[in-house]
mmCIF file of the C-alpha atoms, coordinates in Angstrom:
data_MODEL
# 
_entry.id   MODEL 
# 
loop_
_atom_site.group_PDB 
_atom_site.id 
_atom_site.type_symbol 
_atom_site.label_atom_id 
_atom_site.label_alt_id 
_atom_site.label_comp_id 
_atom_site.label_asym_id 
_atom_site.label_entity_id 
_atom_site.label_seq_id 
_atom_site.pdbx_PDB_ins_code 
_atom_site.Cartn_x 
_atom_site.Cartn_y 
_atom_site.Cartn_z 
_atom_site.occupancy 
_atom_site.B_iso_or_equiv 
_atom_site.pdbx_formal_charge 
_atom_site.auth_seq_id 
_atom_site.auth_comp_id 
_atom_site.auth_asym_id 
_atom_site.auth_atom_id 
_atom_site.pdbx_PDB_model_num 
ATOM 1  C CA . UNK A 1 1  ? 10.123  -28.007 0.236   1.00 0.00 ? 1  UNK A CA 1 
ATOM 2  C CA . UNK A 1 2  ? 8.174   -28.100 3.468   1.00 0.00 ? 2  UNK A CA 1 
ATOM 3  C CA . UNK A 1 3  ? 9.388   -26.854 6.649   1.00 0.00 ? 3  UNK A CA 1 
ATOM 4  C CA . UNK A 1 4  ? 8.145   -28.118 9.936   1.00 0.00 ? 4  UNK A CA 1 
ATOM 5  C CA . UNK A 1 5  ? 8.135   -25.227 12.832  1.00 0.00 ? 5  UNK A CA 1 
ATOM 6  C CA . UNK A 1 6  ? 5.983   -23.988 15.915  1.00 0.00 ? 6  UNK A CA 1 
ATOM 7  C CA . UNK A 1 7  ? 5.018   -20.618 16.077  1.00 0.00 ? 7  UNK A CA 1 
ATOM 8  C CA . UNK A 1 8  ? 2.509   -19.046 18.689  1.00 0.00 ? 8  UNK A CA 1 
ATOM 9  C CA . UNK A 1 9  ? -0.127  -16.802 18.465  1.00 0.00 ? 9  UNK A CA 1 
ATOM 10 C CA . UNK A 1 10 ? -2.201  -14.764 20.600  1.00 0.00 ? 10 UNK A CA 1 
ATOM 11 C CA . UNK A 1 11 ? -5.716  -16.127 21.953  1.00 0.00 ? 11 UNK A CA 1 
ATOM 12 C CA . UNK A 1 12 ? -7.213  -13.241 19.296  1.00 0.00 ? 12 UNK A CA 1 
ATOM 13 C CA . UNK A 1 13 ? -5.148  -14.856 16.464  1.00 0.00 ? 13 UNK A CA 1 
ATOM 14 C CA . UNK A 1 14 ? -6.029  -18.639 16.958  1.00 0.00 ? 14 UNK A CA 1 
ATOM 15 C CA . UNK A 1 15 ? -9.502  -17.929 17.574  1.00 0.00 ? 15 UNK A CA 1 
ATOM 16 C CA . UNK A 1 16 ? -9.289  -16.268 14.058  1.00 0.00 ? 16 UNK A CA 1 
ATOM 17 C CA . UNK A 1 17 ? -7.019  -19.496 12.298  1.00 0.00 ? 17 UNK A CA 1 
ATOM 18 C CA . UNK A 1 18 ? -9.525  -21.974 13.732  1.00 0.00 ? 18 UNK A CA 1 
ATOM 19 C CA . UNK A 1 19 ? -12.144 -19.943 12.513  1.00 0.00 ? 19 UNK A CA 1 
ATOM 20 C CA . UNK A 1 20 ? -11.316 -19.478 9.236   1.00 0.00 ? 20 UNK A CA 1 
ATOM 21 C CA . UNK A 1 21 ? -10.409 -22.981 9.101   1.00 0.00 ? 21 UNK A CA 1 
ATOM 22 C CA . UNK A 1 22 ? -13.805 -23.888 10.408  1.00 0.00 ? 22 UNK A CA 1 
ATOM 23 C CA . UNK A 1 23 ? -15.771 -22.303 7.918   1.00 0.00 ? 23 UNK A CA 1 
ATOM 24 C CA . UNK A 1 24 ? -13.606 -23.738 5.005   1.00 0.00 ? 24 UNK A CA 1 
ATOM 25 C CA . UNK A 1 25 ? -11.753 -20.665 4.538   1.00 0.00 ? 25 UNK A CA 1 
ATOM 26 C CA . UNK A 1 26 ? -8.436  -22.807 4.635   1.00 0.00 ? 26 UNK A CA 1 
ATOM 27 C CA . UNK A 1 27 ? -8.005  -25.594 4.698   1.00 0.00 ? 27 UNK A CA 1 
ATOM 28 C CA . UNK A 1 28 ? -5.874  -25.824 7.677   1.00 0.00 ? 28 UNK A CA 1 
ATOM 29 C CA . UNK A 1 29 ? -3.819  -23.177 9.880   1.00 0.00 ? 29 UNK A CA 1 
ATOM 30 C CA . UNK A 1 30 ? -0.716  -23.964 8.472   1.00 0.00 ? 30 UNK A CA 1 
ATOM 31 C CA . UNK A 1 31 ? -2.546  -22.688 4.863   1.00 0.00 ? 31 UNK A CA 1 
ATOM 32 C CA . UNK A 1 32 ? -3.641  -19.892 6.314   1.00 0.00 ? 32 UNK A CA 1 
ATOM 33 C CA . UNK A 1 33 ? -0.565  -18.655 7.772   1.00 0.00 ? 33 UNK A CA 1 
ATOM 34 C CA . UNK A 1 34 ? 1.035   -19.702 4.625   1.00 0.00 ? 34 UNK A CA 1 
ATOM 35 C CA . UNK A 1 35 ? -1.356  -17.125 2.652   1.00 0.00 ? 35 UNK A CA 1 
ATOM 36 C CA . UNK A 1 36 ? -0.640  -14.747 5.062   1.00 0.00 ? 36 UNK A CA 1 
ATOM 37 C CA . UNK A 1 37 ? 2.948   -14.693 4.820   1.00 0.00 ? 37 UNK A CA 1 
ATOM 38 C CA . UNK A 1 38 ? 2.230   -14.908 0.592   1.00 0.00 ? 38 UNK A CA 1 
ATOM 39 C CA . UNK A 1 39 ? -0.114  -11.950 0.583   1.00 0.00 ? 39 UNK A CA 1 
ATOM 40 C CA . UNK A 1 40 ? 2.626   -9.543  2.840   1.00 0.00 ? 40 UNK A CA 1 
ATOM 41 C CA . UNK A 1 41 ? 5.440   -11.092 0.478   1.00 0.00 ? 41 UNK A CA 1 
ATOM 42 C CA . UNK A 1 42 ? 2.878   -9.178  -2.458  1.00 0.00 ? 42 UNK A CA 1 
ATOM 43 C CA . UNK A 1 43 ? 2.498   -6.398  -0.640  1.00 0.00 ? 43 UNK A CA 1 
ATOM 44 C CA . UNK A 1 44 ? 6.107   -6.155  0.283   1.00 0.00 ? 44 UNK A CA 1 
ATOM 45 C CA . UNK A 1 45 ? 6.898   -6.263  -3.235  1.00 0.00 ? 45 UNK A CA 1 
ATOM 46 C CA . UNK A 1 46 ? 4.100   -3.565  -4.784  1.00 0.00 ? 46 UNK A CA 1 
ATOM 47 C CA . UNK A 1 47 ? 5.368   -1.020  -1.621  1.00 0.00 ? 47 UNK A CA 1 
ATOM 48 C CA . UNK A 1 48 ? 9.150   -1.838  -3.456  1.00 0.00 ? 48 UNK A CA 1 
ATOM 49 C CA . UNK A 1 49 ? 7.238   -1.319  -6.789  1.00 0.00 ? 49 UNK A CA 1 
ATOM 50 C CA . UNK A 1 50 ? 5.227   2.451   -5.613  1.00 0.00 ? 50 UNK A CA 1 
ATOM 51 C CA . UNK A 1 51 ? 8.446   3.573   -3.918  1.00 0.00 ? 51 UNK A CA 1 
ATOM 52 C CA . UNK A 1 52 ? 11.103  2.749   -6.904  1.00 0.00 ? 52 UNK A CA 1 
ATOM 53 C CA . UNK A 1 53 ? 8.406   4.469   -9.064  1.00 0.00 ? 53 UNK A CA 1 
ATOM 54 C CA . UNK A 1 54 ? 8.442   7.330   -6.502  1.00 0.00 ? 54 UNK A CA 1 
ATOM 55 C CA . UNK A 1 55 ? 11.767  8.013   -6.474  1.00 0.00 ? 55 UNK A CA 1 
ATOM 56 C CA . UNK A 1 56 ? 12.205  7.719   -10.101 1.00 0.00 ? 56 UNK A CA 1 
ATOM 57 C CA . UNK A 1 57 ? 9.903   10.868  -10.394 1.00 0.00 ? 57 UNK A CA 1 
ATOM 58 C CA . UNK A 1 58 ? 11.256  12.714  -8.308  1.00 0.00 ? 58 UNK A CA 1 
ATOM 59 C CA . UNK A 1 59 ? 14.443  12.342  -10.122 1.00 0.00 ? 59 UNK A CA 1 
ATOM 60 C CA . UNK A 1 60 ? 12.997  12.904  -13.321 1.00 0.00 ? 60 UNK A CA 1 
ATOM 61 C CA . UNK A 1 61 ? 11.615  16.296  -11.752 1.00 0.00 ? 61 UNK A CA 1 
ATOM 62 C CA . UNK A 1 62 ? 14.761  17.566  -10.393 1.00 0.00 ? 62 UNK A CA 1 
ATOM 63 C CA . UNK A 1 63 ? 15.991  17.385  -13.830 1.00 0.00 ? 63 UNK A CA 1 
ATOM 64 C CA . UNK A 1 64 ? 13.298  19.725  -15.346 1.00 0.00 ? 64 UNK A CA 1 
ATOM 65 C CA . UNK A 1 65 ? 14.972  22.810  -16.372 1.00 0.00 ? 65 UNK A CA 1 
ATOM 66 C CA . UNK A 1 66 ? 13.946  25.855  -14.426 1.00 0.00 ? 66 UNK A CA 1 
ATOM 67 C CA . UNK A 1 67 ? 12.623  27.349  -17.734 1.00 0.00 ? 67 UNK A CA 1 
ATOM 68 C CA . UNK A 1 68 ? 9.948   24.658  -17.572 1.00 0.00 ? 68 UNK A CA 1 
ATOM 69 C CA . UNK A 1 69 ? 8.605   25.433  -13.587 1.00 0.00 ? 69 UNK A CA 1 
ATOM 70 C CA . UNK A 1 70 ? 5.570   26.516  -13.322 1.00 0.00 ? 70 UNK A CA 1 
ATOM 71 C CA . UNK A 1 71 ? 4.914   29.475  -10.467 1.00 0.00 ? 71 UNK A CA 1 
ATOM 72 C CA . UNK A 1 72 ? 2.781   28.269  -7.701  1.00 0.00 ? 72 UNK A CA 1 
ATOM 73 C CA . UNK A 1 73 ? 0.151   31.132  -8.729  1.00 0.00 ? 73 UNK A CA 1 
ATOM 74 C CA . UNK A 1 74 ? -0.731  29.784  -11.663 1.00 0.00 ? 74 UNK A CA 1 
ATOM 75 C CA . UNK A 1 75 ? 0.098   26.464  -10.831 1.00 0.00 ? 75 UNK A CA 1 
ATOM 76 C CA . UNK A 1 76 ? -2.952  26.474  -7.866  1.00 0.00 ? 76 UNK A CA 1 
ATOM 77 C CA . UNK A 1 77 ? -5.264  29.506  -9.829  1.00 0.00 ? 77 UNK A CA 1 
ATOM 78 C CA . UNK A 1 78 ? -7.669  27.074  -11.137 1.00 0.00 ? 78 UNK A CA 1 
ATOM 79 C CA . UNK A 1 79 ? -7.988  24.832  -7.832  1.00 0.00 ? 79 UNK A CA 1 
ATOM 80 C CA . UNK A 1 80 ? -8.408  28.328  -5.641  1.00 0.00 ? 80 UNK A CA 1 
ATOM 81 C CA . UNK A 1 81 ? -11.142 29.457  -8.493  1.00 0.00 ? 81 UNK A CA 1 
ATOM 82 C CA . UNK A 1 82 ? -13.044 26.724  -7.299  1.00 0.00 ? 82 UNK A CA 1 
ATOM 83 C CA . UNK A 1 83 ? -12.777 26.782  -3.892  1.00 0.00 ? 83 UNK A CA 1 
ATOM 84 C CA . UNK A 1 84 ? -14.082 30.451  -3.914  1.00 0.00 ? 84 UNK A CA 1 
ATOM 85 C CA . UNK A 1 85 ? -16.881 29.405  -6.280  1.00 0.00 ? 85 UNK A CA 1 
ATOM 86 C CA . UNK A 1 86 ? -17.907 26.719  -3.760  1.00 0.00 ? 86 UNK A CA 1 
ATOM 87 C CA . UNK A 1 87 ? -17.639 29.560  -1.029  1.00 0.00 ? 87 UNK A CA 1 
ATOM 88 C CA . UNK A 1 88 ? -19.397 31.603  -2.912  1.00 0.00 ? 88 UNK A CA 1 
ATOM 89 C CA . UNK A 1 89 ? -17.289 34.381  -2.853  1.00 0.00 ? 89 UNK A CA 1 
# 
């Protein structure tokens, strides 16, 4: 279903649309807001995606067992050993 509405844009913004329309980008303003509003709708959805994933590891970390930590020491040895070698210390 189509929806008729007005919106308004900046000088900026319909200097871009017209633009974009003008070189065949779109095939008309309403198209390229429409792909506008599609491609933040995808990138609304992968930021819901990262952050679900996100939180899920952190709560799978807060259930490792202390046992299982590794101390910062040797957790950052290696990445310090390198920075010293590129110092050449």
């Amino acid at each position: 279903m189509t929806v008729k509405t007005t919106l308004s844009f900046t000088d900026r913004h319909h200097r871009f649309l017209t633009d974009k329309v003008g070189q065949g980008v779109f095939a008309s303003q309403s198209a390229a807001v429409a792909a506008a509003l599609e491609q933040m709708m995808r990138d609304e959805e992968e930021r819901e995606l990262a952050l679900g994933a996100m939180a899920e590891e952190i709560r799978a970390r807060l259930d490792t067992p202390r046992a299982d930590y590794v101390p910062a020491e040797d957790a950052f040895a290696a990445a310090r050993a390198r920075l010293q070698a590129a110092r050449g210390a």
